[in-house]
N, CA, C and O atoms as CSV, one atom per row, in Angstrom:
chain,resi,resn,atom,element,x,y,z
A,1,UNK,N,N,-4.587,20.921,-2.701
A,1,UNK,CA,C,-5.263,19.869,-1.957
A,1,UNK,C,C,-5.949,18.884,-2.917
A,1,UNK,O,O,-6.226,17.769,-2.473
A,2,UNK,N,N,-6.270,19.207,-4.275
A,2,UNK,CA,C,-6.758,18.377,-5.307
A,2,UNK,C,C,-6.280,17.682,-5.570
A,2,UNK,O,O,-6.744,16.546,-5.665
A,3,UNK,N,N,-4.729,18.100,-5.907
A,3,UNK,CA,C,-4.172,17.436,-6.686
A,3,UNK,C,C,-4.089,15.961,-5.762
A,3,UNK,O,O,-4.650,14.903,-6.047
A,4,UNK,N,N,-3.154,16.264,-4.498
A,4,UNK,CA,C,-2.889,15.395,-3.442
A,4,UNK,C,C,-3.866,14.275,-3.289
A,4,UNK,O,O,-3.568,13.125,-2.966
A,5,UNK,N,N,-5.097,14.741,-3.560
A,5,UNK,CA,C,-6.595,13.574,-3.344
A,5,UNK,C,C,-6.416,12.889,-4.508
A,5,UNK,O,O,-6.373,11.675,-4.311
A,6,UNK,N,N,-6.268,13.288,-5.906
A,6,UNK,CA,C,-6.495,12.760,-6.879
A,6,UNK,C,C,-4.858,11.604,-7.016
A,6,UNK,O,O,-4.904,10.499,-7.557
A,7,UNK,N,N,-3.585,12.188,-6.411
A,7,UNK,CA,C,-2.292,11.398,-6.073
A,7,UNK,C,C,-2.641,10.317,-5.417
A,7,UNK,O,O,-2.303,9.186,-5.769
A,8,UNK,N,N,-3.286,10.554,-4.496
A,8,UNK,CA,C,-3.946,9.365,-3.415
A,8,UNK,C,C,-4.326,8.372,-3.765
A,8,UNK,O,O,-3.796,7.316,-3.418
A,9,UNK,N,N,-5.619,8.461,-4.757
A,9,UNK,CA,C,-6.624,8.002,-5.063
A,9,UNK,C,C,-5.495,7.021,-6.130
A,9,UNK,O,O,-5.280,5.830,-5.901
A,10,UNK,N,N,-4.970,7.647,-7.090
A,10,UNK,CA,C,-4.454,6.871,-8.334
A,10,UNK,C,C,-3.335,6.064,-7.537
A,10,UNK,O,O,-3.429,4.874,-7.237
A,11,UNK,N,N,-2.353,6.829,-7.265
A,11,UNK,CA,C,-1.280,5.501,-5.857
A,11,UNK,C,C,-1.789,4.464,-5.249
A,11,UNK,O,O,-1.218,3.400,-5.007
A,12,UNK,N,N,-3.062,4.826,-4.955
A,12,UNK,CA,C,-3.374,3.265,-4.258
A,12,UNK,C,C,-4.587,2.168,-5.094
A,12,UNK,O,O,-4.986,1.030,-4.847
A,13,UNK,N,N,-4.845,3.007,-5.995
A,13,UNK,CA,C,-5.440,2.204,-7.288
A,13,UNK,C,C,-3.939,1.081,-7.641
A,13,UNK,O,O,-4.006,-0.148,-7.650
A,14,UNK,N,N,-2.840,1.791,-7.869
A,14,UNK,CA,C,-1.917,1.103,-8.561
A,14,UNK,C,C,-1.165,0.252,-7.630
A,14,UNK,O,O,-0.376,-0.600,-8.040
A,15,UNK,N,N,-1.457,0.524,-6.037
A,15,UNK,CA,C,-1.130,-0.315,-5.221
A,15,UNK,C,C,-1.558,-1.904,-5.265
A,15,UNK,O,O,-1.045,-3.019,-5.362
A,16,UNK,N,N,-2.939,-1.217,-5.120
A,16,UNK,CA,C,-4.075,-2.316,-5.276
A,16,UNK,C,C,-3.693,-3.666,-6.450
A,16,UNK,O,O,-3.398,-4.861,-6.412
A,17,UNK,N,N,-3.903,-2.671,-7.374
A,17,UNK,CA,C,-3.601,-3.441,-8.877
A,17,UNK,C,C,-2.424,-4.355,-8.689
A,17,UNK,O,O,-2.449,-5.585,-8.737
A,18,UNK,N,N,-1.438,-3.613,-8.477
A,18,UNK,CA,C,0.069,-4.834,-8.201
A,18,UNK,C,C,-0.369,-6.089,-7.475
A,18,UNK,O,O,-0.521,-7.147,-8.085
A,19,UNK,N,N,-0.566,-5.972,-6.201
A,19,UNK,CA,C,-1.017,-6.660,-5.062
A,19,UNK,C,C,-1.907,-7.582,-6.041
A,19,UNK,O,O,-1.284,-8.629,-6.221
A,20,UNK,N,N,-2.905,-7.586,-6.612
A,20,UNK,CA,C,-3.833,-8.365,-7.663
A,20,UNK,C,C,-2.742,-9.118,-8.720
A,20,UNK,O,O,-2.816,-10.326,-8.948
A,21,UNK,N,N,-1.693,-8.218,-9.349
A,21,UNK,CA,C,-0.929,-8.737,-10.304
A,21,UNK,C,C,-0.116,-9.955,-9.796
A,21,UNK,O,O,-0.160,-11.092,-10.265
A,22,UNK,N,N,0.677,-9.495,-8.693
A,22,UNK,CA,C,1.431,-10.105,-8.285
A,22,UNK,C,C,0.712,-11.523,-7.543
A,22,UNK,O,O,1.451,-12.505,-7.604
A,23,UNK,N,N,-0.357,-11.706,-6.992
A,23,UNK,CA,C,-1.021,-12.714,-6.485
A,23,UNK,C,C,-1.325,-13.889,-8.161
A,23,UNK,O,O,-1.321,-15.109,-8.325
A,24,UNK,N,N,-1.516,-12.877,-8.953
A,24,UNK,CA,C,-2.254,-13.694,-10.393
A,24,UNK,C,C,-0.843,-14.547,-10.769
A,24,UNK,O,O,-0.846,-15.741,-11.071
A,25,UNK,N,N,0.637,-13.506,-10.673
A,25,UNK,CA,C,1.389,-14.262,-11.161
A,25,UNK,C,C,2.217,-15.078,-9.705
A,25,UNK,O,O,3.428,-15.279,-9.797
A,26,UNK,N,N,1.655,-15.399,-8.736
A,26,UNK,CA,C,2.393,-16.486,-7.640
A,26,UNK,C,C,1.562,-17.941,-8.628
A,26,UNK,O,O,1.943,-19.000,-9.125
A,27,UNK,N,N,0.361,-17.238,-8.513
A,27,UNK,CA,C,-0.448,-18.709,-8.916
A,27,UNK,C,C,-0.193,-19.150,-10.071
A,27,UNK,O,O,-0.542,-20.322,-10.218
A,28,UNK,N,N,0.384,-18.570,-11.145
A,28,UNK,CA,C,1.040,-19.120,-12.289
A,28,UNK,C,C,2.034,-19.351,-12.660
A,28,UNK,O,O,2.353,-19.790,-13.765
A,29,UNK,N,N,2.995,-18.948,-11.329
A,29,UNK,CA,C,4.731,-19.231,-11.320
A,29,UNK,C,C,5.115,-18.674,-11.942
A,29,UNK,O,O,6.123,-19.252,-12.350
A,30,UNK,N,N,4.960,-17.374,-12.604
A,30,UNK,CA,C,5.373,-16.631,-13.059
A,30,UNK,C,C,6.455,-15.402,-12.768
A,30,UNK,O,O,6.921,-15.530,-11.636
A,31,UNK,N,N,6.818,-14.608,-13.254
A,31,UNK,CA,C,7.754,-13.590,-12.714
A,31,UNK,C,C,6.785,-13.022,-11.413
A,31,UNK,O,O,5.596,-13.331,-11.326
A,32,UNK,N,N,7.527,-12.088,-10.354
A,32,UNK,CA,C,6.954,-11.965,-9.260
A,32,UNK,C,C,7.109,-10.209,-9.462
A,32,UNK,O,O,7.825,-9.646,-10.291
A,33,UNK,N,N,6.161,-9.526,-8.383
A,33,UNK,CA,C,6.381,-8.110,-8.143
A,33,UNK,C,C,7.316,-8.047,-7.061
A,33,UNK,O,O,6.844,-8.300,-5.953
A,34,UNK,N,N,8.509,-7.772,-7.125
A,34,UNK,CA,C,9.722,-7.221,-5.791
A,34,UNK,C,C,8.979,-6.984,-4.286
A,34,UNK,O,O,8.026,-6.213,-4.183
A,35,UNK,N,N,9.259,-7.369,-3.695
A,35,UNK,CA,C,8.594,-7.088,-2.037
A,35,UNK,C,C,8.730,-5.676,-2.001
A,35,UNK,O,O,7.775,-4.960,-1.701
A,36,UNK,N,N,10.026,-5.156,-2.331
A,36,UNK,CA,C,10.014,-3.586,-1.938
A,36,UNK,C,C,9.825,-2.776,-2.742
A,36,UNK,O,O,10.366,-1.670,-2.741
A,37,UNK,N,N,8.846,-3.270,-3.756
A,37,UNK,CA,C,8.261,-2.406,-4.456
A,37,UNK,C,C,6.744,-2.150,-4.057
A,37,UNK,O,O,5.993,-1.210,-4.315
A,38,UNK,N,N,6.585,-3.183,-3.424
A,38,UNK,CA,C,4.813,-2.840,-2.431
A,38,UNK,C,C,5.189,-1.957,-1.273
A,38,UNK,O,O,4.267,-1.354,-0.724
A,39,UNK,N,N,6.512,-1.784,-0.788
A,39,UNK,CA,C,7.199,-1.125,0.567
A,39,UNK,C,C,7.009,0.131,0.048
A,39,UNK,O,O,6.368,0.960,0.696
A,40,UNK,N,N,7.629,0.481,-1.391
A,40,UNK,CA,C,8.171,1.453,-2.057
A,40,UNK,C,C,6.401,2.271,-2.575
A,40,UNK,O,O,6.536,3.473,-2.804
A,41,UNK,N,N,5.333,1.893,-2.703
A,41,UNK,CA,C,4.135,2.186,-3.155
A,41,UNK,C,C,3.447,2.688,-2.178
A,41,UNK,O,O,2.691,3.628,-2.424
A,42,UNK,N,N,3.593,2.004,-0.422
A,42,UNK,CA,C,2.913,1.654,0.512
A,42,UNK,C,C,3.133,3.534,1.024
A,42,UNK,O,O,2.239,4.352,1.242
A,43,UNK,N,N,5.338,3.815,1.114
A,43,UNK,CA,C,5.714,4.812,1.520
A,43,UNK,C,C,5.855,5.987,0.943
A,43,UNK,O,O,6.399,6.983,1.419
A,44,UNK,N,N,5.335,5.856,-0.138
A,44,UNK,CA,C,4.789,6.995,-1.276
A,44,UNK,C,C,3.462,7.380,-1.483
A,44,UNK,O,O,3.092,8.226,-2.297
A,45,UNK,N,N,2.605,6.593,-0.557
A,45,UNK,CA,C,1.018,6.967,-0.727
A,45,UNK,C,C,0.059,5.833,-0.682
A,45,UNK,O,O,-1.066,6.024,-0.219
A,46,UNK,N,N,0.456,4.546,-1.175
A,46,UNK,CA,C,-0.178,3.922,-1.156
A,46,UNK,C,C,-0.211,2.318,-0.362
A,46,UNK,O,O,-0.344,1.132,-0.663
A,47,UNK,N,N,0.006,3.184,0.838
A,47,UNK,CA,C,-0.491,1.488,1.590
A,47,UNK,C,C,-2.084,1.429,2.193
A,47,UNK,O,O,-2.484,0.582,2.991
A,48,UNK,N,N,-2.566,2.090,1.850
A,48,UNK,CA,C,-3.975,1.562,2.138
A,48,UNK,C,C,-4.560,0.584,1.050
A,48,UNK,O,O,-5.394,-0.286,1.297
A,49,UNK,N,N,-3.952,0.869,-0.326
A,49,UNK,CA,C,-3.967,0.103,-1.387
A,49,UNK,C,C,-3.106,-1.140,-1.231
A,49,UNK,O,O,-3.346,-2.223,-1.764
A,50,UNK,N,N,-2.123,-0.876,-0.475
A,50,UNK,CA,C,-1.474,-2.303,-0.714
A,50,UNK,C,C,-2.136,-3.360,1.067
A,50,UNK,O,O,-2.080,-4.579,1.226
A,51,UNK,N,N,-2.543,-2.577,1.819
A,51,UNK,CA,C,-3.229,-3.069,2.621
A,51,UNK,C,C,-4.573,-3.635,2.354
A,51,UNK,O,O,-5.010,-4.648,2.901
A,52,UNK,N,N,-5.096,-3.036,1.621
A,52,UNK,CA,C,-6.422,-3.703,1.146
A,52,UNK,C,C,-6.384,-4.846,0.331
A,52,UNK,O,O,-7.070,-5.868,0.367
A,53,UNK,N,N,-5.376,-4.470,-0.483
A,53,UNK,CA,C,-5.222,-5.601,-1.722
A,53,UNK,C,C,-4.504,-6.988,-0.853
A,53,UNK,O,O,-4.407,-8.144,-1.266
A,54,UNK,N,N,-4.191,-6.594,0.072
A,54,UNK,CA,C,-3.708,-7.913,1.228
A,54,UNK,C,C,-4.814,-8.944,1.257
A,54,UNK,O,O,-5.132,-10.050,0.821
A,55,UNK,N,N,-5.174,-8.049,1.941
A,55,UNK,CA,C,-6.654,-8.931,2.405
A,55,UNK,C,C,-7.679,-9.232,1.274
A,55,UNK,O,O,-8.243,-10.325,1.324
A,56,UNK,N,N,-7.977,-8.381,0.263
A,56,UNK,CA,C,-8.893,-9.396,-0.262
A,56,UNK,C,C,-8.425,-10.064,-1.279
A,56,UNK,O,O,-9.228,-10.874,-1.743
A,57,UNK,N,N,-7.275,-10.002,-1.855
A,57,UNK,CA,C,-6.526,-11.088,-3.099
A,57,UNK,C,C,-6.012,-11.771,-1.774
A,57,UNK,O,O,-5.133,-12.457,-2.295
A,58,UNK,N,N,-5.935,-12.071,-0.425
A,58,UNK,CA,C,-5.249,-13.068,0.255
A,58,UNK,C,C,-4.059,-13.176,-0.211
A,58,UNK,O,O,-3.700,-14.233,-0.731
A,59,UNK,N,N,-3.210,-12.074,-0.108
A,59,UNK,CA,C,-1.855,-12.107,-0.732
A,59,UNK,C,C,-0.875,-11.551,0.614
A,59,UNK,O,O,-1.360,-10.734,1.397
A,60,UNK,N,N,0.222,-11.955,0.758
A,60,UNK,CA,C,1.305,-11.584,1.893
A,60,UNK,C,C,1.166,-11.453,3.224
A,60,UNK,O,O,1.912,-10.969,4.076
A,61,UNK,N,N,-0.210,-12.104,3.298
A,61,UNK,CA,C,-0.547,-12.189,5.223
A,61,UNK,C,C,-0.091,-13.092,5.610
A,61,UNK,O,O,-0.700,-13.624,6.538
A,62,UNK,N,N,1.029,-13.665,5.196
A,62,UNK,CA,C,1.723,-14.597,6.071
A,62,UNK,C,C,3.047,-14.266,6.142
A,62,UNK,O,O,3.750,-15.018,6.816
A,63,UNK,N,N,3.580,-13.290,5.593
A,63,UNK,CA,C,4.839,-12.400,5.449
A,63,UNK,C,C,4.342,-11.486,7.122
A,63,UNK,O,O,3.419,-10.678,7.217
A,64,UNK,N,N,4.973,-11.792,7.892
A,64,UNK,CA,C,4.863,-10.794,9.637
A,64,UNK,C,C,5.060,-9.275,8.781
A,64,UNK,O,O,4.168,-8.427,8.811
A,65,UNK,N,N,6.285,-9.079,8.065
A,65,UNK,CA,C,7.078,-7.871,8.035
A,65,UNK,C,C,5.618,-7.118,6.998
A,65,UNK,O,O,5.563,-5.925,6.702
A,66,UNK,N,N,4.766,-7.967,6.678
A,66,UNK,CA,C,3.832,-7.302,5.650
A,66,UNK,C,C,2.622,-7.149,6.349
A,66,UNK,O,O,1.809,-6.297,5.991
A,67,UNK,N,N,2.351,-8.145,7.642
A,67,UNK,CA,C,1.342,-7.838,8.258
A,67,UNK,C,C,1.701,-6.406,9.104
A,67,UNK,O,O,1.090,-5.338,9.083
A,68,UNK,N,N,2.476,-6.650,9.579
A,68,UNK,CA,C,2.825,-5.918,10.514
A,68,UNK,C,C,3.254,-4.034,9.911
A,68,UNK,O,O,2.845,-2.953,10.334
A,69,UNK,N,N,4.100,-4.342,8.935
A,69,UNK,CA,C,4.842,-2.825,8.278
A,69,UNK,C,C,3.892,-2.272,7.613
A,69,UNK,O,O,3.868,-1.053,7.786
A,70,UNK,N,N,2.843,-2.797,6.701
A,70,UNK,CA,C,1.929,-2.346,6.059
A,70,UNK,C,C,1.173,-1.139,7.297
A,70,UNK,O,O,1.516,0.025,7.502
A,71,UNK,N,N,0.060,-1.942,7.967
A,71,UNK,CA,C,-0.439,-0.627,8.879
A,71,UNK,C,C,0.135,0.331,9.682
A,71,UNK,O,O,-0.355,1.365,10.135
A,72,UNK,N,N,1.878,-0.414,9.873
A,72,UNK,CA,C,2.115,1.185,10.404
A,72,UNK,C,C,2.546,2.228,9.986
A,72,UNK,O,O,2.611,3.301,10.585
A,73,UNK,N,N,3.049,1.844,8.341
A,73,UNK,CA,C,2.968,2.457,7.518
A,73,UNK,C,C,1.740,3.326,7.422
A,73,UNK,O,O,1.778,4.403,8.016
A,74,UNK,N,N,0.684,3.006,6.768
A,74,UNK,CA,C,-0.696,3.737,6.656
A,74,UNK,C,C,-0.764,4.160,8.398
A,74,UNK,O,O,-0.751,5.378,8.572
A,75,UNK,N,N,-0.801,3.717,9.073
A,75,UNK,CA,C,-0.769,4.543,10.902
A,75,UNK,C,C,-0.295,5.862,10.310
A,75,UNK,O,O,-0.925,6.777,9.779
A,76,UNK,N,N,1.080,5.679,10.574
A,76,UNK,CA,C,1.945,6.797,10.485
A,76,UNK,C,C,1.762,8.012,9.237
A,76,UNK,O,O,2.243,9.138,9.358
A,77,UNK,N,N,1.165,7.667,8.319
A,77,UNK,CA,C,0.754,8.209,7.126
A,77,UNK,C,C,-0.546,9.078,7.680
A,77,UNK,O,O,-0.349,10.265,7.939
A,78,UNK,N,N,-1.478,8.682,7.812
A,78,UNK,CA,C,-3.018,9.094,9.060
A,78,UNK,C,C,-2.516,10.239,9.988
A,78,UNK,O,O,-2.807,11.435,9.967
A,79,UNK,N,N,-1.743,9.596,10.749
A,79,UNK,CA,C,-1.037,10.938,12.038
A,79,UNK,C,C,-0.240,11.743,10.738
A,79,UNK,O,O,-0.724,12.874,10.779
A,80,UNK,N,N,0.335,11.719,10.080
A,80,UNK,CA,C,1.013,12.833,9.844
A,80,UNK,C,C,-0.261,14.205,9.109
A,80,UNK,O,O,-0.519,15.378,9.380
A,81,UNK,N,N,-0.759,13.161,8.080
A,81,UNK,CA,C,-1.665,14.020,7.413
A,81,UNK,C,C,-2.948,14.562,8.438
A,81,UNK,O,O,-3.791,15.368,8.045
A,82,UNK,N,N,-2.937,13.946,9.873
A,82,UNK,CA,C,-3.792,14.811,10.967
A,82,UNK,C,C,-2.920,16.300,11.494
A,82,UNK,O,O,-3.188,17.482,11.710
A,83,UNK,N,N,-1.835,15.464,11.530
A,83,UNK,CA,C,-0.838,16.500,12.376
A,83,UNK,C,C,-0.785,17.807,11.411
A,83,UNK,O,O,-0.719,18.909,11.956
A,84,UNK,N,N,-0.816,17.703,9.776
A,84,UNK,CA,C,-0.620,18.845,8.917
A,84,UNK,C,C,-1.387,19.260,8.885
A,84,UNK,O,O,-1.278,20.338,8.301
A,85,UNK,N,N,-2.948,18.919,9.432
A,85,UNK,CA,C,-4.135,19.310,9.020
A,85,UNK,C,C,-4.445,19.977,10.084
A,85,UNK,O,O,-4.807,21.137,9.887
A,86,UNK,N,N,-4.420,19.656,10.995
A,86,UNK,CA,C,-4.102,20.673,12.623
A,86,UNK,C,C,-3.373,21.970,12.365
A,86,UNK,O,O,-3.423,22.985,13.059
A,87,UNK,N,N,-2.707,21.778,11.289
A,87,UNK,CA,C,-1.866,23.422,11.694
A,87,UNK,C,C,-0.637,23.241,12.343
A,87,UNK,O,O,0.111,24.217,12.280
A,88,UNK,N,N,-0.106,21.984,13.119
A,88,UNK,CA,C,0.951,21.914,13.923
A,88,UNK,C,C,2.513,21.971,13.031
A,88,UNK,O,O,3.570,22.371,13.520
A,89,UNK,N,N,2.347,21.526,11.799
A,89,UNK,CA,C,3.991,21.469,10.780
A,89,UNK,C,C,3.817,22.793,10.120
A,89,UNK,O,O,4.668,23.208,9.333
């Protein structure tokens, strides 16, 4: 169960961080971070990181598929880790 918290914690640090990177390099026209690599972070642990980093770098809230896929991503992430924690899987 440690480890998993401490997986958590660092996945969505590095969520975060991208989401920051990738906003630093729109504004400098620079190379970009892949869309489905925030998909790919979000469904491995870290979309609360890439949800957060939405909103306060103001990055991809005008992308629907990012408003929208991001929380149900983290939704669905929430219910499962309730559902395992219940005892029910």
């Amino acid at each position: 169960m440690k480890f998993m918290m401490i997986y958590l914690i660092m996945i969505n640090i590095l969520a975060f961080l991208m989401m920051k990177l990738d906003k630093y390099k729109a504004r400098k026209h620079a190379w970009r971070v892949p869309e489905k690599s925030f998909f790919l972070l979000s469904i491995i642990g870290g979309s609360l990181g890439t949800w957060i980093g939405m909103y306060i770098c103001h990055h991809k809230t005008r992308q629907w598929y990012f408003v929208v896929g991001i929380p149900i991503i983290l939704l669905l992430q929430i219910l499962l880790i309730l559902k395992v924690k219940g005892g029910s899987l």
